[in-house]
GUNUTI-625626 format. One record per residue (C-alpha): x, y, z. Coordinates in Angstrom, 3 decimals. Each point is the difference from the previous one (the first is absolute). Example, Ala and Ser with C-alpha at 12.3 -4.5 7.8 and 13.67 -1.06 7.14 Angstrom:
GUNUTI-625626
12.300  -4.500  7.800
1.370  3.440  -0.660
end
This chain:
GUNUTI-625626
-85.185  99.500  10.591
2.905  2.510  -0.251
0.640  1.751  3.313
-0.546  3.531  0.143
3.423  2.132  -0.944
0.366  2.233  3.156
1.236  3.442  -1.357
2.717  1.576  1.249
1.131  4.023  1.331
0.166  2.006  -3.638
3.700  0.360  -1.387
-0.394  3.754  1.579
-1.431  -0.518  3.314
3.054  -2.704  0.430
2.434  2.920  -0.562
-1.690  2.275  2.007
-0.111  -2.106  2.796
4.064  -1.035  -0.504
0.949  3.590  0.129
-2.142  0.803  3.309
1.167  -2.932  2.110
3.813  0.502  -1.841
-0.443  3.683  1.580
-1.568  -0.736  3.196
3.060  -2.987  0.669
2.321  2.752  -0.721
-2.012  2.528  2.813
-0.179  -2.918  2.599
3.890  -0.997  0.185
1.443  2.838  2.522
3.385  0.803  -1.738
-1.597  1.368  -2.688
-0.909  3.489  -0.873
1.750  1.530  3.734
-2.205  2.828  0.660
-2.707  -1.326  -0.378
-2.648  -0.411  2.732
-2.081  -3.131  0.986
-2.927  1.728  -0.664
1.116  1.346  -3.200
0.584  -3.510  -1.257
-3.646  -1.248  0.467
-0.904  2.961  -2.036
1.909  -0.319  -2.481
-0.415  -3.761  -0.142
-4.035  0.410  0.114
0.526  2.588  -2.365
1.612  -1.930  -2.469
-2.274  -3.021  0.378
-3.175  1.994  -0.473
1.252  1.882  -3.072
0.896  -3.169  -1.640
-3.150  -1.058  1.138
-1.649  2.447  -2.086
2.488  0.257  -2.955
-0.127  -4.495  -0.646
-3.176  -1.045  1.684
-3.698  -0.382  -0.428
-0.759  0.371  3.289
-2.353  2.911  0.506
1.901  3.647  0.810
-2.009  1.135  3.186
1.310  -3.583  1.866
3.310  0.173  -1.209
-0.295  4.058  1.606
-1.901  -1.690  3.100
2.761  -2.945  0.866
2.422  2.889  -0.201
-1.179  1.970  2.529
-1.417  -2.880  2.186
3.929  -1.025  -0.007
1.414  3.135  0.823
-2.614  0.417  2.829
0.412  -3.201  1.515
4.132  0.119  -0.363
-0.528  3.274  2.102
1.504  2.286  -3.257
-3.031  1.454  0.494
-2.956  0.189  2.484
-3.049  -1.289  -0.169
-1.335  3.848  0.471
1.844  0.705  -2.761
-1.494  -2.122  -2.564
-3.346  0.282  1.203
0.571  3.941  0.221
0.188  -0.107  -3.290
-3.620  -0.931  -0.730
-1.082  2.899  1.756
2.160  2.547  -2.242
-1.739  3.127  -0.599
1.059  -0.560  -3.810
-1.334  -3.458  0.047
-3.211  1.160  1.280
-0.323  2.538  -2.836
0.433  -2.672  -2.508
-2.853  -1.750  1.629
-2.473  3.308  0.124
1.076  1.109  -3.747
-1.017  -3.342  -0.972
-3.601  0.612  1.510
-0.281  3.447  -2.046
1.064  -1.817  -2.923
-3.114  -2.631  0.566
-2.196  3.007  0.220
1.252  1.519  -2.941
0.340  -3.321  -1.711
-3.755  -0.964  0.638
-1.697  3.298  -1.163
1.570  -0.106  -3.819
1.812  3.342  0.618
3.327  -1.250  -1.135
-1.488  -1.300  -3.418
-2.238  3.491  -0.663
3.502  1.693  0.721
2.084  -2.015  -2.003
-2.532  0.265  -3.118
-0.096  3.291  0.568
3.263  0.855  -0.641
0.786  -2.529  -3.036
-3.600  1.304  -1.928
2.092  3.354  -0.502
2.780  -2.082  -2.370
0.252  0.823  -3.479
3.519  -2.058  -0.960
1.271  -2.419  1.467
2.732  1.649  1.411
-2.838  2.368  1.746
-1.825  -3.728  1.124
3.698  -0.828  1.689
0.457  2.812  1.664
-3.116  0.831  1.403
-0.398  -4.029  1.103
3.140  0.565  1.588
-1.477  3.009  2.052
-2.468  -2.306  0.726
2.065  -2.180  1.620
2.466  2.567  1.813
-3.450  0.795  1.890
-0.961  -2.707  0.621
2.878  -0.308  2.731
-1.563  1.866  2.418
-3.516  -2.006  -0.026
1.281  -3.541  -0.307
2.728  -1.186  2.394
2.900  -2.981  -1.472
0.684  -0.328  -3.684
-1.792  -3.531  0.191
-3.517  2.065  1.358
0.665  2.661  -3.127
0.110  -2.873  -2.531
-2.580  -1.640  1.044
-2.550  3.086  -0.053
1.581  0.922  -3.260
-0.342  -3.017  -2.112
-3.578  0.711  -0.789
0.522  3.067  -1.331
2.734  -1.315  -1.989
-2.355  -2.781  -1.558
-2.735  2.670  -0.188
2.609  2.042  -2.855
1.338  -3.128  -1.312
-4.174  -0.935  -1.148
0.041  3.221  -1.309
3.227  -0.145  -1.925
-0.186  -4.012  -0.744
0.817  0.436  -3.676
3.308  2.133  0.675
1.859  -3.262  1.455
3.216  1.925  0.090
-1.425  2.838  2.287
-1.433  -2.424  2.070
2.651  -1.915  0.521
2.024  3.537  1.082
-2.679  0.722  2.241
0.879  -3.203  1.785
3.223  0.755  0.984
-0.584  3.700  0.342
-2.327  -0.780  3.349
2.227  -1.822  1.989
3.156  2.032  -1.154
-1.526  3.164  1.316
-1.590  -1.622  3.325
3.758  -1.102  0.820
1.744  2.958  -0.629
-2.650  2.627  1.511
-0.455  -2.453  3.464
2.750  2.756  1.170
-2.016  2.852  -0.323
-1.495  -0.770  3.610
0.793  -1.573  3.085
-2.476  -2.417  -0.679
0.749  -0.836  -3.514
1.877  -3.079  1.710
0.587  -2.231  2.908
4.079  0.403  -0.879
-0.260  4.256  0.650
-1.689  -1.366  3.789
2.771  -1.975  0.223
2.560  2.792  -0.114
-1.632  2.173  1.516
0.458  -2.081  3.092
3.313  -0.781  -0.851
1.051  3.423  -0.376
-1.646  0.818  3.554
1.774  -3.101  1.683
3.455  0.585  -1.253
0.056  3.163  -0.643
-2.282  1.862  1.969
-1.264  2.094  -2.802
-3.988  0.462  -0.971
-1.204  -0.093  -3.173
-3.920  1.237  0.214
-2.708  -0.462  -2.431
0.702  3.039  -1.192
3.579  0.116  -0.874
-0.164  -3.148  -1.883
-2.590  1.538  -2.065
2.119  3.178  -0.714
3.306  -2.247  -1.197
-2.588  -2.790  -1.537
-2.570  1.447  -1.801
2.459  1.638  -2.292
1.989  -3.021  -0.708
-3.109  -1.625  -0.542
-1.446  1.985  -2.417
3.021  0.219  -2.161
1.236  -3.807  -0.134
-3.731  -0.802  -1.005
-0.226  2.434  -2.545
3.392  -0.841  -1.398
-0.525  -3.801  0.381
-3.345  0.673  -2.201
2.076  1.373  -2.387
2.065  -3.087  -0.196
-3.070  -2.344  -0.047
-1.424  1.440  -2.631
3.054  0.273  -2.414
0.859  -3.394  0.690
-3.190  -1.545  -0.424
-1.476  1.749  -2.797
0.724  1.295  -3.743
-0.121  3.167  -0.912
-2.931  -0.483  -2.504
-2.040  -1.205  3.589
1.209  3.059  1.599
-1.454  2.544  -3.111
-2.897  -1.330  0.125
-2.526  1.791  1.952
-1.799  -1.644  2.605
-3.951  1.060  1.917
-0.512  -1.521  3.256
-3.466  1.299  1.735
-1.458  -0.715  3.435
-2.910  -1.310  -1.573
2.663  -2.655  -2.070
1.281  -0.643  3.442
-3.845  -0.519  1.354
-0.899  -2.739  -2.239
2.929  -2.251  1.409
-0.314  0.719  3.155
-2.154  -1.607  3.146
0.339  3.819  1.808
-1.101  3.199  -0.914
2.259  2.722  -1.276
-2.657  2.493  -1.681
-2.604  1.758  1.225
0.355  2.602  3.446
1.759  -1.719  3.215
-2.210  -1.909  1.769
-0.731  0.861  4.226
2.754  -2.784  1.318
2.166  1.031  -3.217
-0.001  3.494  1.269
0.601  -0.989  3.312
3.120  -2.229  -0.807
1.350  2.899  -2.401
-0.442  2.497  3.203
1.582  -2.559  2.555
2.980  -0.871  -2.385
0.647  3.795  -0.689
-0.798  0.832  3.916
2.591  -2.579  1.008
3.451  0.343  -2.859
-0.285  3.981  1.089
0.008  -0.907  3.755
3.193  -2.558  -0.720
1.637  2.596  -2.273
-0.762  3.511  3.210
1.666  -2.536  2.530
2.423  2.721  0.701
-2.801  2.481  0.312
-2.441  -1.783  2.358
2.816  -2.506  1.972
-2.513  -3.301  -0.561
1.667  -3.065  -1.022
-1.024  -1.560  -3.449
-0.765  -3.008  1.862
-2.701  1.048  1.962
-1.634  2.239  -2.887
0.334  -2.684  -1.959
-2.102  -2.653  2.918
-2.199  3.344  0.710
-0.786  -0.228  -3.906
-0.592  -3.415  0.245
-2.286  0.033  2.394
-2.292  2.356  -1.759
0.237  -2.008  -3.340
-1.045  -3.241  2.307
-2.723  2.201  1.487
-3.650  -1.158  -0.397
-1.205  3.845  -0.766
2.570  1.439  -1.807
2.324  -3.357  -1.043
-0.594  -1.655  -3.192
1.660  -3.325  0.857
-0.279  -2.202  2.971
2.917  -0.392  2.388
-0.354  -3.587  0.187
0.233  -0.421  -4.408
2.630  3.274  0.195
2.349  -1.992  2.157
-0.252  -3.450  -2.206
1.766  2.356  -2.819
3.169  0.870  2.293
2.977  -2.191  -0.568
0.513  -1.647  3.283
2.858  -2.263  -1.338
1.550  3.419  -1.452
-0.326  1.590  3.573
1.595  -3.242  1.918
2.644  0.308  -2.661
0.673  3.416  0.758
-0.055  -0.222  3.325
2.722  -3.220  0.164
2.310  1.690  -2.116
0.174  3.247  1.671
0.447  -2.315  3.308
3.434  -1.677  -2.425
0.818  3.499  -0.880
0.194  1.048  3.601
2.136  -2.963  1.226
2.353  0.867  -3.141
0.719  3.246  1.174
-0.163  0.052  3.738
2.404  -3.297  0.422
2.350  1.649  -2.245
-0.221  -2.277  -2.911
-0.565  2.271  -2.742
3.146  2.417  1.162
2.156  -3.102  -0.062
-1.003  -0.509  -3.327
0.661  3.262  -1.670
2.964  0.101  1.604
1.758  -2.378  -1.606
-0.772  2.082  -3.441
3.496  1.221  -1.028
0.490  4.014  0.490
-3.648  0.505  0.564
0.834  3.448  1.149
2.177  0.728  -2.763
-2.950  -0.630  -2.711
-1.268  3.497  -1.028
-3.830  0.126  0.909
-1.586  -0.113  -3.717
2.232  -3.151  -0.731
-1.408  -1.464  3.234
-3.869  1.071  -1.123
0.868  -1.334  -3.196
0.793  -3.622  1.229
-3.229  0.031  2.766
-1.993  0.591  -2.797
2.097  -2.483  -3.011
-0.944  -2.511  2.757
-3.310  0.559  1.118
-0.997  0.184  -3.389
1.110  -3.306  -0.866
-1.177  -1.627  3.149
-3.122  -0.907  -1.501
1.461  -2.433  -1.565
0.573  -1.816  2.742
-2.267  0.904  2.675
-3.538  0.073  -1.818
-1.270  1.554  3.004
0.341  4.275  0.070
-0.507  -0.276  3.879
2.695  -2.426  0.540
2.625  1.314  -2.162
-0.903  3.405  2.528
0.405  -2.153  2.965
3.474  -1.239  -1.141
1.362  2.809  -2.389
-1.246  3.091  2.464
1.623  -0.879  3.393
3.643  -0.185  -1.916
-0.559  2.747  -1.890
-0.667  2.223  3.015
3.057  -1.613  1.819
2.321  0.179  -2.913
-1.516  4.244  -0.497
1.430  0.648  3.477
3.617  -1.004  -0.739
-0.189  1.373  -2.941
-0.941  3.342  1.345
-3.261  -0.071  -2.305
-3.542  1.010  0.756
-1.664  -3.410  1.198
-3.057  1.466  -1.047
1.229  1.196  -3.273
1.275  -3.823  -0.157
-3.018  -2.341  1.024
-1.872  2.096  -2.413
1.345  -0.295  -2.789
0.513  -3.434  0.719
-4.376  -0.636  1.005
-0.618  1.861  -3.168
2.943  -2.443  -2.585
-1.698  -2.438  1.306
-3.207  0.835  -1.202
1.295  -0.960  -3.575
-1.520  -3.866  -0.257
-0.512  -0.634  -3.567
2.224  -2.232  -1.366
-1.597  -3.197  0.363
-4.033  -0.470  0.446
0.467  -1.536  3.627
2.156  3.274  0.887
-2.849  1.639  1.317
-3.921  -1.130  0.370
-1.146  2.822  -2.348
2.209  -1.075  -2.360
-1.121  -3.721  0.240
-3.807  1.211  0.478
-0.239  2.151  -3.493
2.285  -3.008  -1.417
-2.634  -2.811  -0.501
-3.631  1.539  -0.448
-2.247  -2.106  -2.144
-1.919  0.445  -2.752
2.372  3.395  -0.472
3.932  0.252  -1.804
2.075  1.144  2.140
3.902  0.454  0.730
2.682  -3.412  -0.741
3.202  -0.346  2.077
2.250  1.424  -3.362
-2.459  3.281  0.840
1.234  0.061  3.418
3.943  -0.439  -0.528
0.019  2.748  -2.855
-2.111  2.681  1.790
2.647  -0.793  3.528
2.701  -0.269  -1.991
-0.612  4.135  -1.185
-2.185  0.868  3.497
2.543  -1.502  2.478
2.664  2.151  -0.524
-1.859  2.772  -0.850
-2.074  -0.790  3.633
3.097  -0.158  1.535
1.605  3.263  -1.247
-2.816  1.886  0.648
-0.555  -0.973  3.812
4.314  0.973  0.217
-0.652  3.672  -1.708
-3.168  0.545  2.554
2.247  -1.372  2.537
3.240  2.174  -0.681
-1.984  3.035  -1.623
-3.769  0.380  1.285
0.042  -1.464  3.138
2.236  2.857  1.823
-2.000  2.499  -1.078
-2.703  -1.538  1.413
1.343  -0.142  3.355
1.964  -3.738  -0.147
3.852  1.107  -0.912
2.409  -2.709  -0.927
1.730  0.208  2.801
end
């Protein structure tokens, strides 16, 4: 009997671990790098480990995050206050309570009735596009994380593909019109992501500056709306002929009905109307937070606590907190705990100042290389909120000495980043609409032609909003 052939690190996670431990020998000998503080070294040296961790490994994201922070606690880097602090967040708590609304909505059908709603008005395609991609813009401020967005949207998706079965190519557009738009409109609200948390605490830990619910939905929703619009554009010219696109096309709610297991026809039902008025109740609340003074956190647990109500809730607390991401959450909450210990031990200012005349660099070329970069770093980091937990620190060290905005910088740099699409393990939308059965759907070729005409498009249009939009909205460049 042959023995059993005992296999070996992949050819990538071999490199990835050679260039960590090269780094970290280079951080432990005490001649090198003069400047540079013990505690900076661990940092950097965990830092380096744990991103190669999560560029050249299998092993799962939220440990990798975890072992970070447990070594930066336990080298003292950190305290143990600090990482566990971060659990308690007020942004990590809203996460948690948005999720809860979203099982209320989620459970009641509204989401589906809206969605067919808005499609049944299409008389094109180019009509059926746009008004899926309104859709979808919405549907950021119900449904917390791009991952929770996919997930409720893939029926409705199926739902128009039944309907449209013998139009392959539309279907097939479709497919990689969902998670296109879901990626690009996450930055439309604070919530959209775990990777806007992220530097939101970053930007109040090393810079001291506040980004609210409210302001990110003043600088995001507008981005949003036009990179999903414009990326629409782009899916459908790439994906379909123009014969497809004359062609008219009749999508009614009652089509949608007979493929799907919820109800979208017919007047709102007593917990639909409730979950409408909650939703509604709660996004104006978050958006008057400069009227009324309440944090979005606690309207946000306050609205969760009346969807988890047994009067006036239409979930149960116990099945609305099985849908939150608790592996998303520890995530978070490790990598904000990293992000700290990279700017408070004075890590991340050693770093950018070794960049040559980083002062000199006038402030669009410097926006213009944040963003070049984070748009690219997808291609190594496959997670958005660990390319945020790396990219976002620098960024707002490197934006002080070069006398730019740090806000202005981390982002433009949160919203690159949201540009995943090149490969269908980028991003779990991407791999989710990627392989559904019994339906056609998008091939890798799809993918590389529609990034290789959306990525720099993406990234031009995040540097314009950045340089041009942004200031007048109360973020100047510098």
């Amino acid at each position: 009997m042959t023995p059993p052939v005992r296999q070996g690190l992949p050819l990538t996670a071999l490199c990835a671990l050679c260039v960590a431990l090269s780094l970290c020998a280079l951080l432990a000998v005490p001649g090198n790098f003069p400047g540079l503080s013990g505690q900076a070294r661990v940092t950097l040296a965990v830092f380096a480990l744990a991103t190669c961790a999560w560029i050249g490994t299998p092993i799962d994201d939220t440990y990798v995050a975890l072992g970070g922070g447990l070594a930066l606690a336990v080298t003292g880097v950190i305290s143990s206050d600090t990482l566990f602090g971060t659990l308690g967040d007020a942004t990590v708590w809203l996460l948690i309570c948005a999720f809860v609304l979203a099982a209320a909505v989620t459970r009641t059908g509204l989401a589906a009735r809206a969605a067919a709603f808005l499609v049944s008005g299409a008389r094109s395609v180019r009509q059926l596009v746009h008004l899926t991609t309104a859709a979808l813009v919405v549907s950021a401020f119900a449904i917390p994380a791009t991952s929770g967005r996919a997930a409720l949207a893939l029926p409705v998706f199926l739902a128009l593909a039944a309907v449209l079965w013998e139009r392959v190519r539309l279907v097939v557009m479709l497919a990689l019109l969902f998670p296109t738009v879901i990626l690009l409109s996450a930055v439309a609200t604070l919530i959209g992501a775990g990777a806007h948390l992220i530097t939101v605490s970053v930007l109040w830990e090393s810079a001291g500056r506040h980004v609210g619910f409210t302001q990110w939905l003043l600088l995001g929703l507008p981005l949003a709306v036009v990179s999903s619009h414009l990326a629409a554009e782009v899916v459908l010219l790439t994906t379909t002929r123009r014969a497809d696109r004359r062609e008219g096309v009749r999508v009614t709610a009652e089509d949608i009905q007979r493929h799907s297991t919820t109800r979208v026809t017919g007047p709102l039902s007593p917990p639909e109307a409730r979950a409408a008025l909650l939703l509604v109740t709660v996004v104006v609340l978050w958006c008057a937070e400069p009227l009324h003074g309440v944090s979005p956190a606690l309207v946000a647990l306050i609205g969760a606590v009346v969807a988890a109500s047994p009067a006036l809730g239409t979930v149960g607390l116990k099945d609305a907190l099985k849908t939150v991401p608790w592996s998303l959450l520890l995530f978070m909450a490790a990598t904000m705990a990293m992000g700290v210990a990279l700017s408070t031990s004075g890590a991340a200012e050693w770093l950018v100042g070794g960049l040559p005349g980083s002062s000199a660099v006038p402030p669009w070329a410097f926006l213009a290389a944040v963003v070049v970069v984070s748009t690219g770093a997808h291609l190594l980091l496959q997670s958005r909120s660990a390319r945020s937990s790396v990219l976002v620190p620098l960024v707002v060290a490197a934006a002080a000495g070069a006398g730019v905005n740090p806000v202005s910088a981390a982002l433009a740099s949160t919203a690159a980043a949201g540009f995943c699409h090149t490969l269908p393990a980028s991003a779990k939308p991407v791999a989710l609409f990627a392989d559904v059965p019994d339906t056609p759907t998008y091939t890798r070729n799809d993918l590389l032609r529609l990034s290789a005409v959306l990525a720099p498009l993406t990234a031009l249009l995040v540097l314009l909003f950045a340089l041009a939009v942004w200031p007048l909205l109360g973020v100047p460049v510098l």
